[in-house]
C-alpha positions as CSV (number, residue, x, y, z in Angstrom):
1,X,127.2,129.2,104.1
2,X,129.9,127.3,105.6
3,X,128.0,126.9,108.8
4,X,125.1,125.6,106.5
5,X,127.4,122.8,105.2
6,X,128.5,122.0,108.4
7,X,124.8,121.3,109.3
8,X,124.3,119.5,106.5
9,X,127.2,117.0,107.2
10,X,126.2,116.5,110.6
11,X,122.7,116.1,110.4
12,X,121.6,114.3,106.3
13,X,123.5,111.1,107.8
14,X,122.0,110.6,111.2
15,X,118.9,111.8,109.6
16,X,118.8,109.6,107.2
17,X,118.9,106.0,108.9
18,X,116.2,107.4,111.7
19,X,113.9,108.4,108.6
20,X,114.2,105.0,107.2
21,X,113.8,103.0,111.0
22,X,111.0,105.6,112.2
23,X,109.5,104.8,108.0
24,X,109.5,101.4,108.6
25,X,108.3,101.0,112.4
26,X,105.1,103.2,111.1
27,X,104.5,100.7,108.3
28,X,104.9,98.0,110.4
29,X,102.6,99.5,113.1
30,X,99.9,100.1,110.6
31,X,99.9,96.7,108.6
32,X,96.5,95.1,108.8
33,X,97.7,91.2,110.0
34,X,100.1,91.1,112.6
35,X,103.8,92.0,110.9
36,X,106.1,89.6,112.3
37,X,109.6,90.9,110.6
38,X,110.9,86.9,111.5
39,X,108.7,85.9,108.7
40,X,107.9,88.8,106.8
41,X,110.1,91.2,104.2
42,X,110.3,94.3,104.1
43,X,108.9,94.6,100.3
44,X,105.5,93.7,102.1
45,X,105.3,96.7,103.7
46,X,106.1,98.7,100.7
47,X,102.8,97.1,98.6
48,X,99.8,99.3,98.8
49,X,97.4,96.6,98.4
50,X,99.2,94.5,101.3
51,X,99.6,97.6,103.5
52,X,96.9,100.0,102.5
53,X,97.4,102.2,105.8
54,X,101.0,102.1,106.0
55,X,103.1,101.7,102.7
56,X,103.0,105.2,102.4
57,X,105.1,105.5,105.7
58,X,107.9,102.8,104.4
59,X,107.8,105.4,100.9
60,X,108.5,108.2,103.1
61,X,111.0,107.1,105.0
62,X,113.0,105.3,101.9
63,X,112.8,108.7,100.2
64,X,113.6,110.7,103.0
65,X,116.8,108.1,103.6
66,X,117.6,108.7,100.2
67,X,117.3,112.3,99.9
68,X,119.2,112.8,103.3
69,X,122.2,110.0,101.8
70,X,122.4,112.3,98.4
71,X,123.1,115.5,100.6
72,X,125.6,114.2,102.6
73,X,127.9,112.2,100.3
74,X,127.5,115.0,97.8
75,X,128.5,117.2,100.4
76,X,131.6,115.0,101.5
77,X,132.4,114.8,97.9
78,X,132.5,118.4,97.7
79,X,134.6,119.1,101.0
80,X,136.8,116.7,100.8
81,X,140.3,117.3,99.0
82,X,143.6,115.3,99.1
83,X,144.8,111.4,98.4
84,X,142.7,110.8,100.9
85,X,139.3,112.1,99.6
86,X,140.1,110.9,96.3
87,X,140.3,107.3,97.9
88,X,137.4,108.0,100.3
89,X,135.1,108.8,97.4
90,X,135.4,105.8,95.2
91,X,133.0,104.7,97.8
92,X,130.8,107.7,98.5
93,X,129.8,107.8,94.6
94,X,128.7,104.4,95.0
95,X,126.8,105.6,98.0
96,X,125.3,108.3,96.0
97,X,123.8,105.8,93.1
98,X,122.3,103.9,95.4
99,X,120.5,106.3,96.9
100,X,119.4,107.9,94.2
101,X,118.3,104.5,93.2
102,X,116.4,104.5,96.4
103,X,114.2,107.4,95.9
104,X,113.0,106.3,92.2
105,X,112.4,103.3,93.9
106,X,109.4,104.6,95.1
107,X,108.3,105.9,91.2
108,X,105.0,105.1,90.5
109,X,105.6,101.7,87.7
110,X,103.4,103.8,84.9
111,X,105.9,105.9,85.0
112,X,109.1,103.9,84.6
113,X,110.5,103.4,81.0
114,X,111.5,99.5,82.0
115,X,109.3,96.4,83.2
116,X,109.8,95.3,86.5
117,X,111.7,99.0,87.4
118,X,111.1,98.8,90.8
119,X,112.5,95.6,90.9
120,X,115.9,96.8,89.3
121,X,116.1,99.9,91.4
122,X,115.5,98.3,94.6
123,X,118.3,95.8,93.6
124,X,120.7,98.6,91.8
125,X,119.7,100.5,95.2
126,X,121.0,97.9,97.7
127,X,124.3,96.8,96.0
128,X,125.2,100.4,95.4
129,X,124.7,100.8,99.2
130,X,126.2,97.4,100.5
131,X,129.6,98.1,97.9
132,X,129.7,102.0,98.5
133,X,129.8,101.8,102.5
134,X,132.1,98.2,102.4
135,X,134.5,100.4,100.0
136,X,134.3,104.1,102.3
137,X,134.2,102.0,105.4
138,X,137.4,100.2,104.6
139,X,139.4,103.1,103.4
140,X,138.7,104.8,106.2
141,X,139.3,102.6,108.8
142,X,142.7,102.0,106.7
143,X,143.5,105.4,107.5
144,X,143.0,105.7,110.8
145,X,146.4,104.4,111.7
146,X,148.0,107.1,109.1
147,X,150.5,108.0,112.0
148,X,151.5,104.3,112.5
149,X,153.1,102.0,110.4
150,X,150.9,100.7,107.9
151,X,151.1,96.6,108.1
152,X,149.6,93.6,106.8
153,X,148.1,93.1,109.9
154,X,146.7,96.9,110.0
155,X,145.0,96.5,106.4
156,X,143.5,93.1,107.4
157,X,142.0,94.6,110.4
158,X,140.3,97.0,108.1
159,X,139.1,94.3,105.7
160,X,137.7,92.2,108.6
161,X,135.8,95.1,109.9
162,X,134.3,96.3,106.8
163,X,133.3,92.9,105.7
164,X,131.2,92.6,109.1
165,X,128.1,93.8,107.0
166,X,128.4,90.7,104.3
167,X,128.0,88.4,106.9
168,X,123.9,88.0,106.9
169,X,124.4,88.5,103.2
170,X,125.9,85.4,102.9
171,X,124.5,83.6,105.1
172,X,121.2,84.5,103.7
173,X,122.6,83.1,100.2
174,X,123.6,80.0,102.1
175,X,120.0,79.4,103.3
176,X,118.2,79.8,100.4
177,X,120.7,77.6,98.5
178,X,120.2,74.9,101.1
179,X,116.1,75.2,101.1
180,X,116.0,75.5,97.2
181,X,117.9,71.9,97.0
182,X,117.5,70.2,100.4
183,X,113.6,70.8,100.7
184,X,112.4,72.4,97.6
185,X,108.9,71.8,99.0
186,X,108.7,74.7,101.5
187,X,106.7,77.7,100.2
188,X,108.7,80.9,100.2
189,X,109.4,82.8,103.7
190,X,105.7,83.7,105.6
191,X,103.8,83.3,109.1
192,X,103.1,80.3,107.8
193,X,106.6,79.2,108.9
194,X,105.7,79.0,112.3
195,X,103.6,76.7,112.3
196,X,105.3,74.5,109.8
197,X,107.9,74.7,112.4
198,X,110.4,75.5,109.6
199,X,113.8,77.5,111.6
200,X,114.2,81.1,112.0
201,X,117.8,81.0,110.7
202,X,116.6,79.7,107.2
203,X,114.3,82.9,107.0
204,X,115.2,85.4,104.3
205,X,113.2,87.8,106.0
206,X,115.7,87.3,109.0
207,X,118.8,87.8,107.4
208,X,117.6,91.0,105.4
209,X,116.3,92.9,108.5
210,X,119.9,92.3,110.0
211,X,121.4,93.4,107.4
212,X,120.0,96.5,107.4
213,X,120.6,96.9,110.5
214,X,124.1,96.8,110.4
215,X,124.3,99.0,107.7
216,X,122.8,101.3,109.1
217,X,125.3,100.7,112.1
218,X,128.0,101.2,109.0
219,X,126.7,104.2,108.1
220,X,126.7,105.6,111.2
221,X,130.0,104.6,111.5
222,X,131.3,105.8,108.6
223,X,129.7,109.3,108.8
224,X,131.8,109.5,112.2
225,X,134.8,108.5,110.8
226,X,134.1,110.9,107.8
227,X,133.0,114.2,109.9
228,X,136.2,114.0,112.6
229,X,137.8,117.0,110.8
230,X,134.9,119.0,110.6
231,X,133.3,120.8,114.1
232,X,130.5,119.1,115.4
233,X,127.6,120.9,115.6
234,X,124.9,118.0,117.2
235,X,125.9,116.6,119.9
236,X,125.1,113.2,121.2
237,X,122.0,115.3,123.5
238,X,120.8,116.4,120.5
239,X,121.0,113.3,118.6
240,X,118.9,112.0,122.2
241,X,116.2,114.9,121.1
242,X,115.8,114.1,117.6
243,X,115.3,110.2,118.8
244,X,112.9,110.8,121.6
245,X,110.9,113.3,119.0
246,X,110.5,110.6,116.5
247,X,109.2,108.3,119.2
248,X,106.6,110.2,120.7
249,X,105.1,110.7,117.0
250,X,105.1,106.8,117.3
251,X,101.6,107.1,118.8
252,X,99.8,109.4,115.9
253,X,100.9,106.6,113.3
254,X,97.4,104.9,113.9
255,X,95.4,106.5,110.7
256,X,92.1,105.0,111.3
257,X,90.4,104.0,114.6
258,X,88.6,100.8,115.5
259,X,84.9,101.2,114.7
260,X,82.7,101.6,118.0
261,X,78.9,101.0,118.2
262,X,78.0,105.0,118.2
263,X,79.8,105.4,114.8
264,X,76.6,105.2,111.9
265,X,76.7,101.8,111.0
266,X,74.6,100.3,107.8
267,X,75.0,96.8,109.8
268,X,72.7,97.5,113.2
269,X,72.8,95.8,116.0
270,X,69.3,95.1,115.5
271,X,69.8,93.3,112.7
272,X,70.6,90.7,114.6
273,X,69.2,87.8,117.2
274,X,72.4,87.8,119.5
275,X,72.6,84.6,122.1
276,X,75.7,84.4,124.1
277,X,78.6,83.7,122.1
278,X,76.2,83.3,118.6
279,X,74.9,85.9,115.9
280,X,71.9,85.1,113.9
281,X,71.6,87.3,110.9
282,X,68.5,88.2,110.1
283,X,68.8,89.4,106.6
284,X,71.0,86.9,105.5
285,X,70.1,83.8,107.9
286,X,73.3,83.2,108.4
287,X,74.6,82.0,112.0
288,X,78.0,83.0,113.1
289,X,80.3,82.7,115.9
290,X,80.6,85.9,117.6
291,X,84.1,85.4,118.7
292,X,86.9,84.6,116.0
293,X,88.7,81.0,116.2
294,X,91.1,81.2,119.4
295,X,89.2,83.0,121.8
296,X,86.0,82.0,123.5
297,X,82.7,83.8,125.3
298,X,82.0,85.3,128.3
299,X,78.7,86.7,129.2
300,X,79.2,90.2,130.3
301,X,82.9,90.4,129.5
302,X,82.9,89.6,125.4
303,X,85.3,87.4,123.7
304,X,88.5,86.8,125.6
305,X,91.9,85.6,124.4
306,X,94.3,85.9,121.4
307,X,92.9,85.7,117.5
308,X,94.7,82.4,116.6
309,X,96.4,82.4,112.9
310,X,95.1,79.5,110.9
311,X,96.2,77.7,107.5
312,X,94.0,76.8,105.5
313,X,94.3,73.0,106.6
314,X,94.1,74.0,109.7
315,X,91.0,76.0,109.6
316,X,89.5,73.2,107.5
317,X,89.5,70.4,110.7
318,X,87.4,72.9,112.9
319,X,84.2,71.9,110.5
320,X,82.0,70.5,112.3
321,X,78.8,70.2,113.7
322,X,77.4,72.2,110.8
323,X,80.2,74.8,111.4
324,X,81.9,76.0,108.1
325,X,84.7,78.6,106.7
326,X,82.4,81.1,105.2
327,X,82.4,81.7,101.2
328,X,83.8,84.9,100.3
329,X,80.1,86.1,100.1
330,X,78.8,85.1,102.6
331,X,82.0,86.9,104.8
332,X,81.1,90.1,102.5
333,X,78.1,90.1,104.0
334,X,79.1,91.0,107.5
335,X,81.6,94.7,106.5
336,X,80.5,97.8,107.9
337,X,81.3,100.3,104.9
338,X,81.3,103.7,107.7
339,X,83.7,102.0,109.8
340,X,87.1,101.0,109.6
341,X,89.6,99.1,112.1
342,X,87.5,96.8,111.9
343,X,85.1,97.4,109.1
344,X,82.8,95.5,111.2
345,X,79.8,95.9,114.0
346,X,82.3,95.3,116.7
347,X,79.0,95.6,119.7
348,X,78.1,91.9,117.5
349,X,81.8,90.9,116.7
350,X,83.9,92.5,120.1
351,X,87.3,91.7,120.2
352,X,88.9,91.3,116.9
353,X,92.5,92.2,117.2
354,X,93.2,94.7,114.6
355,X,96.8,93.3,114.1
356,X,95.0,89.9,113.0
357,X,92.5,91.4,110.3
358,X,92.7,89.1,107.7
359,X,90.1,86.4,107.4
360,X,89.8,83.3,105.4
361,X,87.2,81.9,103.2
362,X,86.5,79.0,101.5
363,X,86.2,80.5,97.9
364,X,89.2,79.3,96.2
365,X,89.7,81.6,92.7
366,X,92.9,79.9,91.4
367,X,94.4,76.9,92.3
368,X,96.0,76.9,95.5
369,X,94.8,80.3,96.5
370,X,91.9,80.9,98.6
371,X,90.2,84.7,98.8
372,X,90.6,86.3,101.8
373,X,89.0,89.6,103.5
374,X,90.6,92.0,104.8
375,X,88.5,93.5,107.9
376,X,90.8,96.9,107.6
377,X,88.9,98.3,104.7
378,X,87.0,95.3,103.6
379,X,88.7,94.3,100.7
380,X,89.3,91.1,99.0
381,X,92.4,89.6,98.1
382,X,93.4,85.9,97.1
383,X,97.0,84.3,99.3
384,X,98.3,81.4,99.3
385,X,96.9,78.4,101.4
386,X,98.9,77.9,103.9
387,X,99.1,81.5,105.2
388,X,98.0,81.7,108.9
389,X,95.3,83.9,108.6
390,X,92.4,84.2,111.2
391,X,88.7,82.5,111.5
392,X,85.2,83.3,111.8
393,X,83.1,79.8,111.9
394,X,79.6,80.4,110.3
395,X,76.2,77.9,109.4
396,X,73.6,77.9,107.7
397,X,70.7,76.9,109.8
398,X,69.9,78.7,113.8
């Protein structure tokens, strides 16, 4: 039994911040636009109808995180005696409610007594976390120097150190405060950002990735500090082993392949009167550009370059010529229902970048929304308009 515990102080901590990373990476690997984490928060990965192939790896690995937190401050709790502990676990309570936090954060919303639950979890979640590891972290860096003389300049140290992790916090504050009454007219953190040419140091998104970062580090840190009396049963090679495991599982995380010509398809090739870089429909006599907005045709070799990400203005100045954005409809009208990755007849459409799946159209269902499909599943969903999204040009006539 005491070996078990042993175990299960050295491993739940370690364990813990590579379940949420390894959660996270998956998600992000799996989200159907290109995730840029710059200009993207971490709540996007978490949304099932925003990530339909990967939220369920960012739920994992928040519960996992959590569960793997619970067992090792309860554990520390329970082996700890002495001034010290006592101290120590002011902190590692706080640690505990947030994690516990961060498991029902992942509650289906039916099932939560309160409106906007997973809202106040995720928030109860991350100050419980943020205090309890400041408070732990401090204490024991404090007594570190328990054999020297216990100074000013000793506790100040300590402060400085443990306050390392409030420092994106802040600065995040500082940013928003500044955008909210310097330039109230900039649409909250996206892609879009990049091409508004709007800094990466007034991101959110920015600021919240580092932070958890560092806490992590912190945790880490403090699970060191916390475990020096007790034998250490992984070593840093085994620590190596569990990393490189979790990385070469990094390959599987793709859940559905790209949709090749042999794959039944209700959307033939036949259907259509293909000419170089143009795609006659014959069922719908709609003409579209085979290649999306970015990239361009070559006989023989298929569409070459980068999918470009668009706004909505953006896409708009490309009319011409009898070119058009495509109604919602009308963009319908080209998703393959037996494929997936892209839902589409990729021998017609080649080269669609499966990182850049979203495509606008012009149907606009609420003020400054357009509808949007998503060529992952081929689903429809309404954004914003100034979200860089990606293009397929269509007309009407040959």
């Amino acid at each position: 039994m005491r070996r078990f515990s042993e175990a299960l102080m050295q491993l739940s901590a370690p364990s813990g911040v590579l379940a949420f990373w390894f959660g996270m990476a998956a998600a992000a690997h799996a989200y159907p636009a290109r995730y840029d984490w710059r200009y993207q928060t971490i709540s996007l990965l978490l949304y099932p109808d925003r990530n339909p192939h990967g939220y369920f790896w960012a739920w994992a690995g928040l519960v996992l995180c959590g569960l793997c937190g619970i067992a090792w401050s309860t554990e520390l709790r329970r082996r700890f005696d002495g001034a010290t502990a006592r101290s120590s676990l002011k902190g590692l309570r706080l640690l505990r409610a947030g994690f516990v936090c961060m498991c029902l954060a992942v509650v289906p919303a039916r099932l939560l007594p309160v409106p906007k639950g997973h809202e106040i979890l995720a928030i109860a979640a991350f100050l419980a976390i943020c205090l309890g590891v400041i408070q732990a972290l401090f204490l024991s860096l404090d007594r570190i120097a328990v054999h020297r003389p216990r100074t000013i300049r000793t506790r100040l140290s300590a402060s400085i150190a443990a306050g390392v992790p409030l420092v994106p916090l802040v600065l995040a504050a500082i940013t928003q405060a500044y955008l909210t009454l310097a330039k109230p007219h900039v649409p909250w953190v996206s892609p879009a950002w990049r091409t508004l040419g709007i800094p990466i140091y007034l991101s959110f998104a920015v600021w919240e990735w580092i932070s958890c970062g560092l806490f992590s580090v912190c945790v880490l840190l403090l699970w060191r500090l916390l475990s020096r009396s007790g034998r250490q049963l992984v070593t840093g090679r085994a620590m190596h082993y569990l990393v490189i495991a979790a990385l070469l599982c990094l390959p599987t995380m793709r859940v559905h392949a790209a949709c090749h010509a042999g794959n039944p398809d209700s959307h033939p090739t036949s259907r259509y009167v293909l000419k170089a870089g143009i795609a006659f429909d014959k069922k719908t006599k709609l003409t579209w550009q085979r290649c999306s907005v970015g990239q361009t045709w070559q006989d023989d070799r298929g569409c070459l370059g980068e999918v470009q990400g668009l706004t909505l203005l953006q896409a708009k100045r490309l009319e011409q010529d009898g070119w058009r954005l495509p109604t919602i409809e009308e963009l319908k009208t080209l998703v393959s229902p037996n494929c997936s990755r892209p839902s589409i007849n990729d021998t017609v459409f080649p080269g669609m970048d499966v990182q850049n799946l979203y495509y606008w159209s012009s149907t606009s269902p609420r003020e400054a929304e357009l509808d949007y499909l998503n060529f992952e599943a081929g689903t429809v969903s309404a954004d914003g308009d100034e979200e860089p999204y990606s293009v397929r040009l269509v007309r009407s006539s040959p």
